[in-house]
N, C-alpha and C positions, 0 to 999 in steps of 0.2 A: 572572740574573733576567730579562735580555731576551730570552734563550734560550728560557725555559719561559712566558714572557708570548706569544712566537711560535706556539709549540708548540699553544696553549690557543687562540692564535686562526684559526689554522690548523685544529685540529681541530672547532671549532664553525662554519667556515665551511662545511668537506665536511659534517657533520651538516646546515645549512643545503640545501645544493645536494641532498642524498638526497633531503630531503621535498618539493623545487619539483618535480625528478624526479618523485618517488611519485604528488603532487597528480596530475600530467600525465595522470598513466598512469588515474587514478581517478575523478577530479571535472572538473567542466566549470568555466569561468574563472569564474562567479558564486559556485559553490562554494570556489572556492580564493581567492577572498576573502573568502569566509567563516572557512574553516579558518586560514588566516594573522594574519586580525585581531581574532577569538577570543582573547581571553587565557587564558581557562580553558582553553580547547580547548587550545591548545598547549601548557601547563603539566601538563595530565592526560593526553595519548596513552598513555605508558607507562604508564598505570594501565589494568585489567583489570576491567571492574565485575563484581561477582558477582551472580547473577542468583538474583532473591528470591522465594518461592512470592506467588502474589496470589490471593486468596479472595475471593470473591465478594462486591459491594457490594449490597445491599439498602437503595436508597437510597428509594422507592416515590416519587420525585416524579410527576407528568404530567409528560409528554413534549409537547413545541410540537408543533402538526399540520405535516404535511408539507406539500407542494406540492400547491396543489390540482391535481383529476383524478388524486391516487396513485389507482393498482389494490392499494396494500397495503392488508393485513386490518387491522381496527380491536378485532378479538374479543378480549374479557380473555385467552382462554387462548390465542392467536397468541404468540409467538415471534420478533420480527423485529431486523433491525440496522439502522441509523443510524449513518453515519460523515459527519460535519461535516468536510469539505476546511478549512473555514472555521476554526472553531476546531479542526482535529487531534484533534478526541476522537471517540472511540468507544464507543456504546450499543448496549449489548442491552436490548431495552424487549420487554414481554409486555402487549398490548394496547397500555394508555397509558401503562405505568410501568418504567419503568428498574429494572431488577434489577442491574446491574453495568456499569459503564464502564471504561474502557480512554483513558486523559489524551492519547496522544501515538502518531501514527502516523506514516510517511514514504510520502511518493507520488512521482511519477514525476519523473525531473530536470525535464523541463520541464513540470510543473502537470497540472493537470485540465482538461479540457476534458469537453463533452455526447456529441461522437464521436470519439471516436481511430481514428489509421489507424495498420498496422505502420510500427515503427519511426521513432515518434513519439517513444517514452517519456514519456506522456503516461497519465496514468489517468481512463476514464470516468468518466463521471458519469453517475445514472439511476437505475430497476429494475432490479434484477436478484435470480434465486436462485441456492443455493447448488447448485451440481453435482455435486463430486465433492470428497472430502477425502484428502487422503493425509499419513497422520502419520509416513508414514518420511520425508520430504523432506528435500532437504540446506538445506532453510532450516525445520529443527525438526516444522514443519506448514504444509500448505499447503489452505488451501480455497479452491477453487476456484468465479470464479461466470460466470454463462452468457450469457460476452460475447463476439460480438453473438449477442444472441436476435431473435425476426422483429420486435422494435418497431424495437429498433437498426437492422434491415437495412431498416425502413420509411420511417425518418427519414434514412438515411445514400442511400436510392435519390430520395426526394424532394428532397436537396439535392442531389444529380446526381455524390455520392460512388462511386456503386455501379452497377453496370446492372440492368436487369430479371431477366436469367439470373443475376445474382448474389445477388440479393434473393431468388429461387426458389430457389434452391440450398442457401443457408441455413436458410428456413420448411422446406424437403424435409428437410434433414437432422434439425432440432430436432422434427419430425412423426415421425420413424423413431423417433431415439434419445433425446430429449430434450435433446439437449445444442447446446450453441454450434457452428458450425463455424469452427473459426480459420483456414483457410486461404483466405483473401480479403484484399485491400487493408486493412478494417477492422483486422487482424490479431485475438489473440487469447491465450487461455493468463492468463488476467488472475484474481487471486486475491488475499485476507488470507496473509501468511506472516510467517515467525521470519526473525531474522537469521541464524541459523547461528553461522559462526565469527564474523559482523560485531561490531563494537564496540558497544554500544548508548547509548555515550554519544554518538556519531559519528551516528547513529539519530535523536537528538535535536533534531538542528541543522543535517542537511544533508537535502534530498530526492537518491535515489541511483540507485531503483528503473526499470526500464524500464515501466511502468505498474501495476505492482503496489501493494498497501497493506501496508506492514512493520510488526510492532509484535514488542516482543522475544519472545523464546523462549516463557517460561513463562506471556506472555500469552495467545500464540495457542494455545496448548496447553490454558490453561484457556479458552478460547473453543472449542476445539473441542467440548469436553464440553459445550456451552452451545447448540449448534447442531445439524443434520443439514442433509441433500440437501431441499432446496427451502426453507430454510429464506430468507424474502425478504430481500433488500438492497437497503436506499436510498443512495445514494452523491451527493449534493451540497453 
């Protein structure tokens, strides 16, 4: 009996020592005590959620106005998003009404911030549209939005973020092609995506991303169909 009492606790020690490992390797220390003092959390690792079609909410409240001075469009038949850092939810609103929400999103390990610089892991906050989508991504889907654009590179060269040739360099490129240029201090590459292979219970409870907005698979998939290229984003 003290044999296998040994055995049993010996072996839930090394199970023990794998996951302090694991954490190390994955999450930053606020995160790992998260994940550790979690009782659910560590009682369901081993469980796999299965991932459930989500249909369209026709909810038709008014949507709160945003910030004053947005440049977003106000017209019934606009099309725009609204992601609350604050409350984690995400809306698709058409004019002034929400057609469909999305409860729960994951942003960058270390929060939100008005300007992020590469290698912050931080997600903007702001305007922005959408630029480019790509639904082969290895995180399910990925839309893409067009950060920094020249307000970004406006606001980032008059906090003395950026130089004057970097701030032209930026407005030059988005004048050419429309699009963001991510290689600058600002960094870049910043987008709505799936988890992938990621857990999406894990999704729920921890921020992981390097500035990006996560929401699971078969959300952002039905969000893509909900969306196109300029379609505006507000992110505070």
């Amino acid at each position: 009996m003290k044999v296998r009492i040994a055995n049993v606790f010996h072996h839930h020690a090394r199970l023990a020592r794998y996951f302090v490992d694991y954490s190390r390797k994955i999450f930053s220390s606020q995160q790992r005590l998260v994940f550790f003092l979690t009782p659910a959390l560590s009682c369901r690792l081993p469980y796999r959620h299965e991932e459930q079609r989500i249909e369209p909410v026709a909810t038709g409240w008014p949507h709160p106005r945003w910030a004053r001075g947005s440049l977003l469009p106000v017209d019934d038949g606009v099309v725009w998003l609204h992601l609350s850092v604050k409350d984690r939810r995400l809306s698709v609103v058409r004019g002034h009404r929400v057609i469909h929400e999305i409860p729960h999103f994951a942003i960058g390990i270390n929060g939100a911030v008005d300007l992020r610089t590469r290698g912050s892991a931080m997600t903007p906050k702001g305007e922005f549209r959408v630029e480019r989508i790509n639904p082969n991504s290895r995180f399910a889907t990925f839309i893409g939005i067009n950060y920094p654009n020249p307000r970004v590179a406006d606001q980032a060269l008059a906090r003395g973020l950026i130089t004057p040739e970097v701030a032209q360099r930026i407005h030059r490129h988005y004048r050419q092609y429309r699009l963001s240029y991510p290689d600058t201090s600002l960094g870049g590459h910043i987008g709505i995506h799936g988890l992938g292979n990621r857990d999406p219970f894990l999704n729920q409870r921890v921020d992981w991303t390097e500035g990006c907005l996560a929401v699971e698979n078969d959300q952002v998939r039905l969000l893509h169909s909900l969306v196109e290229i300029d379609t505006p984003v507000l992110i505070q």
